[in-house]
N, C-alpha and C positions, 0 to 999 in steps of 0.2 A: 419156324413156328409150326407145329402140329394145329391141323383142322379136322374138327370132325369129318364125317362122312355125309352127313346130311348136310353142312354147309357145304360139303363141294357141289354135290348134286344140285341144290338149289341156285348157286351160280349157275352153273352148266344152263337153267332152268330160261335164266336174264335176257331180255333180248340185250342185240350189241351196244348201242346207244348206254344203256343200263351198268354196263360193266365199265365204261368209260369214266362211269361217277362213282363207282366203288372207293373205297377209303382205299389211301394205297398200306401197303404193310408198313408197321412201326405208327399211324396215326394213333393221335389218343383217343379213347373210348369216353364217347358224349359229347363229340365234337362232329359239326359238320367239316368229309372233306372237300378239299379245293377242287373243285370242276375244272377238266382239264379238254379243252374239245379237240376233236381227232386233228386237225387242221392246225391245231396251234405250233409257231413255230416261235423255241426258245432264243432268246436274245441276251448275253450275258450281259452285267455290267461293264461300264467302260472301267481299266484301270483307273483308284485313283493317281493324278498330277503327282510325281515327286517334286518335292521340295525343290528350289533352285539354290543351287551352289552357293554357300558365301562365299569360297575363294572356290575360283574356278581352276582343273586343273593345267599342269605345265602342257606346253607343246614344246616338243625338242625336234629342231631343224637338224640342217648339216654340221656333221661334228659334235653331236652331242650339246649344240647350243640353245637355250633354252629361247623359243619366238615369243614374245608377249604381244599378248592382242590387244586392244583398248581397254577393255577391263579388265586386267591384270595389272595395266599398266597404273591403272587407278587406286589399284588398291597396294601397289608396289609400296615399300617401306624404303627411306635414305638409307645407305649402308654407306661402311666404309672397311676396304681390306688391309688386312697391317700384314708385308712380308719382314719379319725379322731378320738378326744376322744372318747372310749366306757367306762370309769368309771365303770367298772363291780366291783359288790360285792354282799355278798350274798343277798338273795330275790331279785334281779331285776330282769327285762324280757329277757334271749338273743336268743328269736327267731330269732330276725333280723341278726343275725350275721350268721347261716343258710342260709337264703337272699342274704345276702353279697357273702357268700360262694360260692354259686349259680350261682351269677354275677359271678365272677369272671373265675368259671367254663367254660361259654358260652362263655364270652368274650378271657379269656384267653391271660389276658396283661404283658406288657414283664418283670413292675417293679409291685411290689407289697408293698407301704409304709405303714407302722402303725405308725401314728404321733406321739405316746406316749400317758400315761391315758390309755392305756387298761385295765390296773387294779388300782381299785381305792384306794384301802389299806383304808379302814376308819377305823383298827382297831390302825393305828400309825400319825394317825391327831393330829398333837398337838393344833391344833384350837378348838377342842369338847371336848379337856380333862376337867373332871369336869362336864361337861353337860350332862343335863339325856336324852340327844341320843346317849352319848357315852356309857351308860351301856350295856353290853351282848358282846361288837365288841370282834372277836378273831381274832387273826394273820392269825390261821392256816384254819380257817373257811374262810379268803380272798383269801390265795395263791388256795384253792380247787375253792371256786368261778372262778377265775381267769384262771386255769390250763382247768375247764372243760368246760369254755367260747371259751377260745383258741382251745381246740379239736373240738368242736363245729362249728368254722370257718374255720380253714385250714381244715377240714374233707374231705368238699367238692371238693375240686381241687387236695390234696396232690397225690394222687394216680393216676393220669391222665396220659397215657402213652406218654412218648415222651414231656412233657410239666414239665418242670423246671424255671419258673421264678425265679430272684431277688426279693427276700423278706428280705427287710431293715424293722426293729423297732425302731426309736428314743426313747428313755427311757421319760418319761414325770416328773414332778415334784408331783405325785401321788407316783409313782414306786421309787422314788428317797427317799423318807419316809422311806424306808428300810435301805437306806443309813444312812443316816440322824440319825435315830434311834439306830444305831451300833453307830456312832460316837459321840451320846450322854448319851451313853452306852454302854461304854468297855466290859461290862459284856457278853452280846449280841453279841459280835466276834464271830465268828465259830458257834453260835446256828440258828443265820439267816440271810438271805442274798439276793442280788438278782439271786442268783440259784435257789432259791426257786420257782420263777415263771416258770422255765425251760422252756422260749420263744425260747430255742437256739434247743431243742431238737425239736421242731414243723418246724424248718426249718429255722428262723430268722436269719439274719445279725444282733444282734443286738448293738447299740452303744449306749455311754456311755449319763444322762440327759445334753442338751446344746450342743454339741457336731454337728458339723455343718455337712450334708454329700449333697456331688455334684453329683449327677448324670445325664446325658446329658446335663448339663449346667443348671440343674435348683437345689437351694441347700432346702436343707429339715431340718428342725428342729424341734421340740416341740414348741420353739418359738425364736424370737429374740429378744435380748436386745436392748436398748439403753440409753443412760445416765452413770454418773459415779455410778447410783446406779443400775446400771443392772436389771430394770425394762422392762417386755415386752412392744416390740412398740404398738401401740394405734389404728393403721391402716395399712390398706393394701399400702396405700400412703405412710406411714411412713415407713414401710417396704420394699418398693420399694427405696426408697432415701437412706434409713440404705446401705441397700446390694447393690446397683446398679447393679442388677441383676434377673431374674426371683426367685424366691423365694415363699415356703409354709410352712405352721405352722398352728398350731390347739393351744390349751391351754383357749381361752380367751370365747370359745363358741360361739361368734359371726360367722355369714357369711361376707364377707365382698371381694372386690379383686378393684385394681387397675392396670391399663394399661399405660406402658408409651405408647408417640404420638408420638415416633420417633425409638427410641429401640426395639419396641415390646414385649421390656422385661412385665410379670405379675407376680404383685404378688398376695399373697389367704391366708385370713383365713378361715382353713379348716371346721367351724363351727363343730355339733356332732355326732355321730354315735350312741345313745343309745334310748331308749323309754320311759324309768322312768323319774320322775322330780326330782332334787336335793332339795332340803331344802333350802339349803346355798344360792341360787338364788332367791327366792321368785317368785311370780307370774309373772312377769312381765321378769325376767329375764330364765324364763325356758319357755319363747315365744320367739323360736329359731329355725334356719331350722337343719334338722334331715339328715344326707346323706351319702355319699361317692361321692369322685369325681374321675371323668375321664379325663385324660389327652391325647388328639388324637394328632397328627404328632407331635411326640416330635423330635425336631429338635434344637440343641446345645441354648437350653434356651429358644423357640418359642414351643407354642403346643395353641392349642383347647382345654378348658376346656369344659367339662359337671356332671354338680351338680345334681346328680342323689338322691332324695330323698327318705327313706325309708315308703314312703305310696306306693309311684310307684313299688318299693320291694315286696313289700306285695301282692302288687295286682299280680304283674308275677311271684313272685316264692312262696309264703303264700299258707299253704292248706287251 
């Protein structure tokens, strides 16, 4: 701002006192300014208080596992994890099931399902008998497969103090081959069975192939029939009208889920949990999502799905 000449002089003129009440530059003109006395010392505002948190955030302990504190723990939502088919047999990959483990660990959900197929039995397929990929398969070469798959997974969580979930196993129509194979040989009573996988000692609920199990209103199976020839449903749609009810099943490999528009009820095919490709499917059919899913506010047959895929596994819990 430009000043005359004569108003500087005239300041200059001011005793000190006087200059301390001069308007400061930028006041408006016909206004008194604010008296500022030499002694005064400025005192800012206190910030204002932020807001407090509605959800407070995680705390991650050892291992990436997530600590909840009391209030966390209050606002925590029922979950329930569904692992689909894993088909394990010998020579396949089960990093992922480490992975899995992992999740599980951090998350620390309240049900724990294994949709059936965790073990794939291909030494009691009666589809490859005769075929020269059926040479070399041995029973006992599966159940190890299977048994060291299994330590493999629960490894991760089983020892977590204060932490006991529900861990359901629906038996699948793989695991059921052990059945199947006793009752089309008597001979085979008492030599093998499904003890042999010893899913009960890792901590499993587990039940019988087909066998329907409800828990907070949503019901779980390997899969659902329909028709008089007990054939799996086709869809998740179909699946929803079958059960009129939230409902999940794994078996057919596909991803697939339907919502009804009034119920809220959903249902889910739980697609697969493993890395290798099958034969039996050819190329086209072994182009399939890979995952586990998560089930948030489960609430008497109402929840939040999330289809957690095992590249995203890899990437957080993969060395």
């Amino acid at each position: 701002m430009l000043r005359s000449k004569s108003a500087t002089v005239a300041s200059q003129a001011l005793p000190a006192a006087a200059v301390h009440e001069t308007a400061p530059t930028g006041s408006l003109p016909g206004r008194d300014a604010p008296t500022i006395p030499p002694d005064h010392v400025y005192v800012p505002h206190a910030p204002p208080v932020p807001p407090k948190q509605l959800v407070p955030p995680l705390n991650f302990g050892e291992g990436g596992r997530v600590v909840l504190d009391a209030g966390q723990r209050g606002i925590r939502s029922r979950t329930h994890l569904i692992i689909p088919d894993c088909q394990v047999h010998e020579g396949v990959p089960t990093e992922h099931l480490e992975w899995v483990g992992k999740y599980v660990a951090s998350k620390r959900p309240d049900v724990i399902v294994c949709i059936g197929d965790f073990a794939d039995m291909p030494s009691l397929s009666s589809y490859d008998k005769g075929k020269k990929a059926f040479e070399g398969r041995r029973y006992v070469n599966d159940i190890e497969a299977a048994r060291s798959a299994m330590d493999r997974l629960t490894a991760e969580w089983r020892n977590i103090a204060n932490y006991t979930p529900r861990m359901v196993l629906t038996l699948g129509n793989h695991e059921d081959r052990i059945t199947r194979a006793v009752e089309d040989a008597a001979i085979l009573e008492g030599a093998i069975g499904l003890h042999d996988l010893a899913y009960e000692s890792f901590g499993w609920e587990v039940h019988p192939f087909l066998e329907v199990v409800n828990i907070d209103g949503i019901s779980y199976s390997h899969y659902f029939t329909s028709g008089v020839m007990g054939r799996p449903v086709a869809s998740a749609a179909a699946l929803l009208r079958t059960r009129q009810c939230s409902a999940v099943m794994g078996h057919t490999q596909i991803t697939d889920a339907a919502f009804h528009p009034r119920t809220q009820n959903i249902a889910i095919f739980a697609g697969t949990c493993y890395l290798h490709d099958e034969e039996y499917l050819g190329l086209q059919g072994n182009n399939q999502r890979r995952q586990i899913v998560m089930l948030y506010e489960v609430d008497n047959g109402h929840f939040d799905p999330l289809f957690i895929s095992l590249a995203y596994l890899k990437r957080r819990f993969g060395s």
